[in-house]
C-alpha positions, 0 to 999 in steps of 0.5 A, a space after each residue: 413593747 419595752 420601754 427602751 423601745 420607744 425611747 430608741 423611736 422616739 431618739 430616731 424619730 428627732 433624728 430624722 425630721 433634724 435632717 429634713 429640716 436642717 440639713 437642707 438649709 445647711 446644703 443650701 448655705 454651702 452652695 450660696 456661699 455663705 462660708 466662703 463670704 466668711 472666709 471673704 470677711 478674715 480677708 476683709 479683716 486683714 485687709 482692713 489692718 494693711 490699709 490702716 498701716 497706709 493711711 496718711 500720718 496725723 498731725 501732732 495737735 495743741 488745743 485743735 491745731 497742728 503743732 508747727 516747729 517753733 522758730 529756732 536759730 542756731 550754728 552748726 558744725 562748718 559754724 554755719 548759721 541754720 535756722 527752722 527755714 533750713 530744713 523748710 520743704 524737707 523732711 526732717 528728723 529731731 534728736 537732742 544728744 551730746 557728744 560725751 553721752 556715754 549711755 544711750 547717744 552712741 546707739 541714737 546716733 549709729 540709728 541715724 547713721 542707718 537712716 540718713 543711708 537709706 535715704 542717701 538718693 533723698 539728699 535734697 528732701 531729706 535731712 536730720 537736726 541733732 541738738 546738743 544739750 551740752 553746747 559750753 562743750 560742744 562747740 561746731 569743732 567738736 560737733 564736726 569731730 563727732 560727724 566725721 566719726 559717724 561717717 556724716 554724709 548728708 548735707 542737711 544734717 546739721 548739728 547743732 549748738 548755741 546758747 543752753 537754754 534756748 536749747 532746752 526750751 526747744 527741747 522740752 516745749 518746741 518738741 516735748 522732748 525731755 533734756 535737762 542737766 542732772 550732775 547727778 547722772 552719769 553724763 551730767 545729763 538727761 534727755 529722751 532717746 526719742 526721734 520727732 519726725 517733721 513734715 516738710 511744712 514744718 508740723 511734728 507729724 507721726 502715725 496712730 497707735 492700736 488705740 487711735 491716738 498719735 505716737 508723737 516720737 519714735 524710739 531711736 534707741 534700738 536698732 532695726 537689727 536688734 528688733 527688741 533690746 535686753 529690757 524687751 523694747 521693740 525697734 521702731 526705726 523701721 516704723 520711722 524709715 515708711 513714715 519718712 518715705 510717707 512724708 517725701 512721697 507728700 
């Protein structure tokens, strides 16, 4: 017999007990549901990423304890006075703006003015602070002037002004949100486009990110509509519109 032949036997016999060994356990697998229970675990995966999107907001912590809002006092648009135990047993929203910003507080603002709407049947729960960082011009008659534009319906949403510094301590120290004064920048000052986001106890509370640790702010430059800006930032007004609702529903 020719050489090639045996090689063809050898080949068919490797074959053959293959299929008796395998195949067999392969059938087996198949009617056991071993396949399906992998299909079962990408749904479990999946499962797992939706649950994690439901889990209750964190708490802002310094040295292992929650941060709480510090105490603040100042007057609002209608020359009010309104403290930290105004919005005490609501939710609230934190930015620091100032009425002549002609950079990012128009497009802050008009995001503000899509939230406290969507939260209109929460009027009683649901509030918004707005700091100036600019109060020697911002007095509560131009703070009221700059409401009435934005269409201000809310009737927690104060805005607020008083003395500078006090200001600027709350902003960089009480909620670790940048604002300065920089004659240098066209506006004559400088401050994050963040939103904090408080729970009705008074802690800055936010969600996790992809790598476990609190986000702390949310982007309020961008809008829901626009989804990503033209420098590629992505919209989290949606993201802060669920947490709010997380935090009412507390």
């Amino acid at each position: 017999m020719k050489k090639s032949n045996y090689s063809y036997i050898g080949i068919s016999f490797i074959i053959l007990v293959f299929g008796i060994i395998f195949i067999p356990r392969i059938i087996e697998r198949l009617q056991s549901g071993d396949i399906a229970r992998n299909k079962r675990i990408s749904k479990d995966n999946v499962e797992d990423n939706r649950v994690k999107t439901e889990e209750k907001l964190t708490f802002l912590e310094i040295n292992g304890n929650p941060k709480k809002v510090p105490e603040f006092s100042f007057i609002d648009q209608y020359g009010k006075s309104i403290t930290n135990n105004d919005y005490f047993g609501k939710v609230y929203v934190v930015e620091f703006f100032f009425t002549t910003c002609p950079t990012i507080c128009p497009r802050m603002n008009a995001n503000m003015v899509d939230i406290q709407n969507h939260f209109n049947e929460f009027n009683e729960d649901f509030g918004i602070a707005s700091f100036t960082i600019n109060p020697k011009y911002d007095t509560p008659e131009v703070l009221k002037a700059y409401a009435d534009k934005y269409g201000v319906t809310n009737p927690n949403w104060h805005f607020l002004t008083g003395d500078q510094e006090s200001i600027y301590v709350l902003a960089n120290q009480g909620f670790n949100i940048y604002a300065g004064q920089n004659d240098e920048v066209e506006g004559g000052f400088e401050h994050s486009g963040n939103f904090a986001l408080i729970d009705k106890n008074g802690y800055i509370r936010s969600r996790m990110d992809a790598f476990g640790n609190p986000k702390i702010f949310y982007k309020g430059i961008v809008s829901e509509a626009e989804k990503v800006d033209e420098d590629g930032e992505k919209e989290e007004i949606s993201m802060l519109k669920e947490d709010i609702k997380k935090l009412l529903d507390e």
